[in-house]
KOLDRENNU-623629 format. One record per atom (N, C-alpha, C): residue number from 1; residue in one letter; atom name; x, y, z. Coordinates in nm, 4 decimals, always signed. Example, Ala and Ser with C-alpha at 12.3 -4.5 7.8 and 13.67 -1.06 7.14 Angstrom:
# KOLDRENNU-623629
+-------+-------+------+----------+----------+----------+
| selum | vovex | dose |        x |        y |        z |
+-------+-------+------+----------+----------+----------+
|     1 |     a |    N |  +1.3190 |  -0.5690 |  +0.7800 |
|     1 |     a |   CA |  +1.2300 |  -0.4500 |  +0.7800 |
|     1 |     a |    C |  +1.3200 |  -0.3300 |  +0.7800 |
|     2 |     s |    N |  +1.2850 |  -0.2250 |  +0.7080 |
|     2 |     s |   CA |  +1.3670 |  -0.1060 |  +0.7140 |
|     2 |     s |    C |  +1.2900 |  +0.0030 |  +0.7870 |
+-------+-------+------+----------+----------+----------+
//
This chain:
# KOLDRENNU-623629
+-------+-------+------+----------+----------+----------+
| selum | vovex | dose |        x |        y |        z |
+-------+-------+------+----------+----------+----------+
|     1 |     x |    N |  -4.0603 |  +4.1874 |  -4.2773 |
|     1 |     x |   CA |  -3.9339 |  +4.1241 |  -4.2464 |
|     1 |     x |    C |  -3.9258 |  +4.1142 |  -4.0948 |
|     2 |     x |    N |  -3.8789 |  +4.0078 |  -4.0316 |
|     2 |     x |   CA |  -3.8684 |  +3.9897 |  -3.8992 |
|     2 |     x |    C |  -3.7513 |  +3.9222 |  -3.8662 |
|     3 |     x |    N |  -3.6721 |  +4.0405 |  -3.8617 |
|     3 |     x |   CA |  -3.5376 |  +4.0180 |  -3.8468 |
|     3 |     x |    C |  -3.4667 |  +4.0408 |  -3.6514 |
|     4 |     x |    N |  -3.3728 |  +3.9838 |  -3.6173 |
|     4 |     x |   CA |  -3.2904 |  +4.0139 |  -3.5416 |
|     4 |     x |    C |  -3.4274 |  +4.0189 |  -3.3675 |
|     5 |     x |    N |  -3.5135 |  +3.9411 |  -3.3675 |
|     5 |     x |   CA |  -3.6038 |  +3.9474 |  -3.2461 |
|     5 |     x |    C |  -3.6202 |  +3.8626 |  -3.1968 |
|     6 |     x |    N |  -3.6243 |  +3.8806 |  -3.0110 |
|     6 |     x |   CA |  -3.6017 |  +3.7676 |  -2.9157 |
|     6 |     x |    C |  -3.7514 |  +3.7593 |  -2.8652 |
|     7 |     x |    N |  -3.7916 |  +3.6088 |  -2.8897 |
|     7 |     x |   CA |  -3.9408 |  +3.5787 |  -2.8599 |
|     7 |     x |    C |  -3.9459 |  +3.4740 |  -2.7669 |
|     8 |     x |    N |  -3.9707 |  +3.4941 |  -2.6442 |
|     8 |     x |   CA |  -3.9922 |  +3.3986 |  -2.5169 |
|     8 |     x |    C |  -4.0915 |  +3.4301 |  -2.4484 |
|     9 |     x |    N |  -4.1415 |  +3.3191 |  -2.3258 |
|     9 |     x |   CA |  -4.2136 |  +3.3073 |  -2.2794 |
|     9 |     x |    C |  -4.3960 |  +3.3348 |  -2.3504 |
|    10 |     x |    N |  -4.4039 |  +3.2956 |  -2.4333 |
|    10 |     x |   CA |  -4.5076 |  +3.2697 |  -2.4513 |
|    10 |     x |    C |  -4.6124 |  +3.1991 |  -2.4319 |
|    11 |     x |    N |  -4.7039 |  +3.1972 |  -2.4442 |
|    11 |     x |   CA |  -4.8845 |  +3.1096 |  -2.4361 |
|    11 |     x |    C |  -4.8569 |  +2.9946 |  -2.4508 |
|    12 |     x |    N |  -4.8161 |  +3.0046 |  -2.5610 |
|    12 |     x |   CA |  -4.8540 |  +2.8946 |  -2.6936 |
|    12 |     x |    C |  -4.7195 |  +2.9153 |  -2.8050 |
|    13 |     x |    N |  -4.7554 |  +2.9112 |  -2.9193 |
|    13 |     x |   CA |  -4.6607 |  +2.9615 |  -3.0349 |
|    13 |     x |    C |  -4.5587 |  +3.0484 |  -3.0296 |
|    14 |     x |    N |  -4.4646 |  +3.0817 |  -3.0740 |
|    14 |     x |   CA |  -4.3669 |  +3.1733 |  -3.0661 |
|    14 |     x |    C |  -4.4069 |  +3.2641 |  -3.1801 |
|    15 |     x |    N |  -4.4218 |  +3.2287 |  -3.3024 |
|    15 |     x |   CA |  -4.3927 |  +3.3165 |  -3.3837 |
|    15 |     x |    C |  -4.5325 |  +3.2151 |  -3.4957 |
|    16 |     x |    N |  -4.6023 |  +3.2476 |  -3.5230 |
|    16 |     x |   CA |  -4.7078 |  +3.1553 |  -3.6348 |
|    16 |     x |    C |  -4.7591 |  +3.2843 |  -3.7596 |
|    17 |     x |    N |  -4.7506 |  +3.2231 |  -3.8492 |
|    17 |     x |   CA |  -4.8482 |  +3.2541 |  -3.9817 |
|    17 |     x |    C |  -4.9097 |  +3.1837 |  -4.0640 |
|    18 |     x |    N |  -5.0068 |  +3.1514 |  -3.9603 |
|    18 |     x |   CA |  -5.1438 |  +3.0151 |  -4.0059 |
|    18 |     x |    C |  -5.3040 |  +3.1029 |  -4.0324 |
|    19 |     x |    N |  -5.2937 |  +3.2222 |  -4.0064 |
|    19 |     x |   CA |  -5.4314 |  +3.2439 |  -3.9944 |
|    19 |     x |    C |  -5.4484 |  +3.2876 |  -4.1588 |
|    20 |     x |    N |  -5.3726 |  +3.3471 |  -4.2616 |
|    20 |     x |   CA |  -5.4278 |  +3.3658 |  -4.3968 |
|    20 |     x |    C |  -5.3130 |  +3.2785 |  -4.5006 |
|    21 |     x |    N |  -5.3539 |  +3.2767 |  -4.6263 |
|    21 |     x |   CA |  -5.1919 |  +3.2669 |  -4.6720 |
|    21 |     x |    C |  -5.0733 |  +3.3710 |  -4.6977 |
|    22 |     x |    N |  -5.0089 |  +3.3212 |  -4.7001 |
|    22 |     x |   CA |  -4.8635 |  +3.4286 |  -4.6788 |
|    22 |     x |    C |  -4.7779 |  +3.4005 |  -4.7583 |
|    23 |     x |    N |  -4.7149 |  +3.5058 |  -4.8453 |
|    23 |     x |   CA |  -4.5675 |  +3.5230 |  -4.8975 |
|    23 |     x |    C |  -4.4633 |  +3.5927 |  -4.8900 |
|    24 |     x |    N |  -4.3599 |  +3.5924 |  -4.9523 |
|    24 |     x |   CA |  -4.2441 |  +3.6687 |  -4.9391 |
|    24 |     x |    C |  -4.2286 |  +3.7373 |  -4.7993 |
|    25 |     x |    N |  -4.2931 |  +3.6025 |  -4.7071 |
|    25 |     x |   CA |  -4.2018 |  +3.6719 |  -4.5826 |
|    25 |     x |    C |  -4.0534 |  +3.6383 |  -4.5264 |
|    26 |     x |    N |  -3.9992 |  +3.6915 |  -4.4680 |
|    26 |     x |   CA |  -3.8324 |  +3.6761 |  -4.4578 |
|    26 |     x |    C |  -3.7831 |  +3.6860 |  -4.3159 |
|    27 |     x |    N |  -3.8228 |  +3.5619 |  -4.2406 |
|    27 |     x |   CA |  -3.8005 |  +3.5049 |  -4.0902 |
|    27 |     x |    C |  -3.6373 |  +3.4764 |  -4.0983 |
|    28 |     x |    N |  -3.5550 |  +3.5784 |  -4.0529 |
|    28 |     x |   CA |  -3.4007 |  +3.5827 |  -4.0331 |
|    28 |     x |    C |  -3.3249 |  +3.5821 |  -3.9026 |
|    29 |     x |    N |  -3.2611 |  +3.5303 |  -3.8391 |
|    29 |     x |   CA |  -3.1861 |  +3.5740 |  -3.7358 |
|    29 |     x |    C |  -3.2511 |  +3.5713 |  -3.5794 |
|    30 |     x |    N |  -3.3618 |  +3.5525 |  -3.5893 |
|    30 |     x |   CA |  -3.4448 |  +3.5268 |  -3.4627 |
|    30 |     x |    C |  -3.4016 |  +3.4154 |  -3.3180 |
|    31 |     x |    N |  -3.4088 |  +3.5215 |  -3.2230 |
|    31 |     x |   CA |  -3.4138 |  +3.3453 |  -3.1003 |
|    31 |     x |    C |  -3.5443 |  +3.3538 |  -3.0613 |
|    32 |     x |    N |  -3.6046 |  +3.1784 |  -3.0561 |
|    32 |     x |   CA |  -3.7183 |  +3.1826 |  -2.9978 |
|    32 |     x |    C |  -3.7510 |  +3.0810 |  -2.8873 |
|    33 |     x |    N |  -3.7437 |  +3.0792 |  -2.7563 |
|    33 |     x |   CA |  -3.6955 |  +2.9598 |  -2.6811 |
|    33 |     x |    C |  -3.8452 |  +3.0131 |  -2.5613 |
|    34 |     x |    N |  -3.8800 |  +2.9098 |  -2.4908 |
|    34 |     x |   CA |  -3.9445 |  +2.8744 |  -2.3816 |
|    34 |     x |    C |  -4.1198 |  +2.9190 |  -2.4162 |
|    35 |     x |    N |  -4.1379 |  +2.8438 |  -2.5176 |
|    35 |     x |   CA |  -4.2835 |  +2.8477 |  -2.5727 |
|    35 |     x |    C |  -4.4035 |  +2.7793 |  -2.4631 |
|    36 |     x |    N |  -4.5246 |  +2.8024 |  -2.4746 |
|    36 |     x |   CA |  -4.5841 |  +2.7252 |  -2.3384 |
|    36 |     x |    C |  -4.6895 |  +2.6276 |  -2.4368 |
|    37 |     x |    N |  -4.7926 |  +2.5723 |  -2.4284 |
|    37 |     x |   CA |  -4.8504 |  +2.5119 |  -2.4691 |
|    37 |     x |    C |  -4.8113 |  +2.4239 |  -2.5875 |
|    38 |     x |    N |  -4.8300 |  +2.4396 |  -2.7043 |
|    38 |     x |   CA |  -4.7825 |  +2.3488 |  -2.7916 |
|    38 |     x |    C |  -4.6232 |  +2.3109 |  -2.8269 |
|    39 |     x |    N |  -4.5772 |  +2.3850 |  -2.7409 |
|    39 |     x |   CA |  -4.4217 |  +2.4028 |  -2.7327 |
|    39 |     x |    C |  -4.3778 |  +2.4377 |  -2.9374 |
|    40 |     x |    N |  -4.4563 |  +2.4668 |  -2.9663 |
|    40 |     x |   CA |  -4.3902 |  +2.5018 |  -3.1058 |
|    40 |     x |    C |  -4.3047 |  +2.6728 |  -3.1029 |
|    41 |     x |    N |  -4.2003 |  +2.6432 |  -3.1471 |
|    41 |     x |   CA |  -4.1142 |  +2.7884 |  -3.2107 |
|    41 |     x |    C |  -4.1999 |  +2.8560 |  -3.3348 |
|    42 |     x |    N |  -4.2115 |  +2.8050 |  -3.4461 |
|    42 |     x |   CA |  -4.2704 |  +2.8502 |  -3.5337 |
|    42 |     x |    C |  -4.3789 |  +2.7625 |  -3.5832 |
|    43 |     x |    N |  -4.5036 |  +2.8199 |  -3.5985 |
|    43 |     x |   CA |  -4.6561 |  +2.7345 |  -3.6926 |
|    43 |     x |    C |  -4.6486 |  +2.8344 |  -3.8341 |
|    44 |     x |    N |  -4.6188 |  +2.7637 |  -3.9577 |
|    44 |     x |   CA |  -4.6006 |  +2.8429 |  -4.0632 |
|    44 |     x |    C |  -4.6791 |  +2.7380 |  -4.1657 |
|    45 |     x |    N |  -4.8142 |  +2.8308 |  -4.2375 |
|    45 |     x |   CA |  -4.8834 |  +2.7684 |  -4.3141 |
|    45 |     x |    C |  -4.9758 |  +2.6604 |  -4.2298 |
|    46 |     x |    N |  -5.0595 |  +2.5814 |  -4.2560 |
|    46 |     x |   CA |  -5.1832 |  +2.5025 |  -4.1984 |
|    46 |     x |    C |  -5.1483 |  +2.3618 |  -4.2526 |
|    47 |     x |    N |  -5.2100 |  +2.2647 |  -4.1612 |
|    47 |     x |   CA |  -5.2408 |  +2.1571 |  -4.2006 |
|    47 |     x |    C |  -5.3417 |  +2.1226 |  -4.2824 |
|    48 |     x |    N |  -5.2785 |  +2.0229 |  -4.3401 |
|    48 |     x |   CA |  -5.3518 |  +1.9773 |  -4.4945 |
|    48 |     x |    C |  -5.3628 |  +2.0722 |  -4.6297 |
|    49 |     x |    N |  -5.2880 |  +2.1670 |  -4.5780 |
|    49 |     x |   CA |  -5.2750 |  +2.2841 |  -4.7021 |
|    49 |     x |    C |  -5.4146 |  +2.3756 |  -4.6622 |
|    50 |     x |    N |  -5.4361 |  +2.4032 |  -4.5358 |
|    50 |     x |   CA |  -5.5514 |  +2.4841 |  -4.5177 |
|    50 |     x |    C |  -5.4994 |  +2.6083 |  -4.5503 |
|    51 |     x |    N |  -5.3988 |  +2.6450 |  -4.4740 |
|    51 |     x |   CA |  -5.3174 |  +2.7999 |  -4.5381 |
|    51 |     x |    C |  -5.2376 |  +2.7689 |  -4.5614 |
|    52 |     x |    N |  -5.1343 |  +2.8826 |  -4.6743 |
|    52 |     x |   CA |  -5.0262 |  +2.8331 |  -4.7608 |
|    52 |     x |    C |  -4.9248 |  +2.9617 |  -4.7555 |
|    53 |     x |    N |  -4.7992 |  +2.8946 |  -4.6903 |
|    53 |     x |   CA |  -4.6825 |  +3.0124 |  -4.7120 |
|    53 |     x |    C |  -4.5535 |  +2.9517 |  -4.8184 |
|    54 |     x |    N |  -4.5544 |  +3.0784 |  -4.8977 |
|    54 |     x |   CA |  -4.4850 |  +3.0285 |  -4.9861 |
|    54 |     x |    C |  -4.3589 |  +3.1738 |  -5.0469 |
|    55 |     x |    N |  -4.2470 |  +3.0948 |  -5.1195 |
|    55 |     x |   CA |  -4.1797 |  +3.2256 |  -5.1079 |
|    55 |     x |    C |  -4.1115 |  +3.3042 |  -5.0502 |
|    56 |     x |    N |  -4.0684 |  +3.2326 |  -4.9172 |
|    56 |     x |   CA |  -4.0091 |  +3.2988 |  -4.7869 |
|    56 |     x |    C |  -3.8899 |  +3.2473 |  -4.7920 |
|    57 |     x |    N |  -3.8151 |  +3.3020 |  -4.6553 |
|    57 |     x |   CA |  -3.6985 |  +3.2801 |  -4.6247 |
|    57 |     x |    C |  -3.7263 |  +3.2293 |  -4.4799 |
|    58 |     x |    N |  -3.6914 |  +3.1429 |  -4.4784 |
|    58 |     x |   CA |  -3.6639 |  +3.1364 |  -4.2955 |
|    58 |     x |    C |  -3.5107 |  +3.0831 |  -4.2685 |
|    59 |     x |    N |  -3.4441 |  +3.1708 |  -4.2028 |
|    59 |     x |   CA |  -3.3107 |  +3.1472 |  -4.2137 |
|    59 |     x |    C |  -3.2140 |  +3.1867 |  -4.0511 |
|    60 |     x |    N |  -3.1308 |  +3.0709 |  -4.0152 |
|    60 |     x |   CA |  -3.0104 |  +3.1113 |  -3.9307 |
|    60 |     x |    C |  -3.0884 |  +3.2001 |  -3.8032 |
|    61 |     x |    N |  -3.2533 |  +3.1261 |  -3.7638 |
|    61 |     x |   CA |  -3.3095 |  +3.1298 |  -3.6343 |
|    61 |     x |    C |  -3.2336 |  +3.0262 |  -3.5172 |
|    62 |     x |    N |  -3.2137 |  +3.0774 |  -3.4161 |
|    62 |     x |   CA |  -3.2443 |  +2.9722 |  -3.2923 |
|    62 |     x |    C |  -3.3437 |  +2.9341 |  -3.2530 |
|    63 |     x |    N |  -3.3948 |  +2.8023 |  -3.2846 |
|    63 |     x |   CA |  -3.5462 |  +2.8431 |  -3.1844 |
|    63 |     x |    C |  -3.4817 |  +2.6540 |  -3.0702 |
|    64 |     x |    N |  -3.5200 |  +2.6802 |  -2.9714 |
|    64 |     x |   CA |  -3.4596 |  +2.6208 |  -2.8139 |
|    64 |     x |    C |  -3.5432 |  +2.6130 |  -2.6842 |
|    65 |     x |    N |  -3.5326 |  +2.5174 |  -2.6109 |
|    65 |     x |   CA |  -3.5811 |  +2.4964 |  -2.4897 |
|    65 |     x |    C |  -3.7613 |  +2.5605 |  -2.5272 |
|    66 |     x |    N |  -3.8149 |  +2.4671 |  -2.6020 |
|    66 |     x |   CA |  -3.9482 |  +2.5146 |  -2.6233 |
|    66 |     x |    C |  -4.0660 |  +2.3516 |  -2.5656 |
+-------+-------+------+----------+----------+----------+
//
């Protein structure tokens, strides 16, 4: 669960779960603002269905100025 956490200044990504597949995870309440490179807040699951998240919550994040 990744609740209630402030994620800035980063690389790249703020917050990603692309590298396996993933479930029942529960992304709640988060701010995630001033990402560097791909300017993405969150990478969840892969393109073309390479990895697969399923089952989650992602809910009532800020994500800003990325």
């Amino acid at each position: 669960w990744i609740d209630r956490c402030k994620i800035r200044d980063t690389a790249d990504v703020g917050l990603s779960a692309n590298a396996h597949h993933t479930s029942r995870l529960h992304i709640t309440r988060n701010e995630i603002w001033n990402t560097g490179g791909t300017g993405e807040g969150m990478y969840l699951g892969g393109n073309n269905a390479s990895v697969i998240m399923s089952e989650s919550i992602i809910a009532l994040n800020h994500v800003h100025d990325t």
